[in-house]
C-alpha positions as CSV (number, residue, x, y, z in Angstrom):
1,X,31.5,105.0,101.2
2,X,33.2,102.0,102.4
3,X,31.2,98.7,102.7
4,X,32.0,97.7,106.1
5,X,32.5,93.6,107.2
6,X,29.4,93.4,109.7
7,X,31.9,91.0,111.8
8,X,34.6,93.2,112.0
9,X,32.4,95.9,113.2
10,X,30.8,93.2,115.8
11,X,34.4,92.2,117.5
12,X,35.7,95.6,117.5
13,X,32.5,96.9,119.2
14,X,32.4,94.4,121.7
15,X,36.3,94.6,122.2
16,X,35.7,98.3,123.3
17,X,32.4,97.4,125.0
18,X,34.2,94.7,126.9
19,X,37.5,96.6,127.8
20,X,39.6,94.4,125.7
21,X,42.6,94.8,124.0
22,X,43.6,96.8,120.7
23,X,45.9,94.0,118.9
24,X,47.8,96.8,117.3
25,X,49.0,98.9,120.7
26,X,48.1,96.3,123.1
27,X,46.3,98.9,125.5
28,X,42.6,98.9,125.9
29,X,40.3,99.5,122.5
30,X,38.6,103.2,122.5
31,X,36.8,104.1,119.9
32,X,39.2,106.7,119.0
33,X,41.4,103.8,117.9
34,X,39.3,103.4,114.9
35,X,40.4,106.0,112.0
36,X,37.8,104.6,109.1
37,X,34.7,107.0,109.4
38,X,32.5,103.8,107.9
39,X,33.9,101.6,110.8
40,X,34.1,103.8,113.4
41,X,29.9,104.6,112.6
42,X,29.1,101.1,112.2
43,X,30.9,100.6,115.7
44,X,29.2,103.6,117.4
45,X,25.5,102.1,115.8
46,X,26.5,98.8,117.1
47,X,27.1,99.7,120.5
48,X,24.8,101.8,120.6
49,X,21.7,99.0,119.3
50,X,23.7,96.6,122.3
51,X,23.8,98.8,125.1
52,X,21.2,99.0,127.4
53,X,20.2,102.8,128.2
54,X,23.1,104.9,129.4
């Protein structure tokens, strides 16, 4: 298991929250951009604990 940087997980969750940009394709950030399982969970839980109910 990777330890993940809580601030990385932060900006990449709101990026894909807010519609931004991925830096590396410059088209919007999905969360299917994000390969690392670590990441992509702490992203998912993020959002998830940010959002109000869907």
């Amino acid at each position: 298991m990777t330890t993940v940087n809580p601030v990385v997980v932060r900006i990449a969750a709101e990026r894909i929250m807010n519609k931004g940009l991925n830096p590396k394709t410059n088209e919007v950030y999905v969360i299917d951009d994000i390969t690392n399982q670590d990441y992509r969970q702490g992203v998912e839980d993020y959002i998830l604990a940010n959002t109000e109910g869907v």
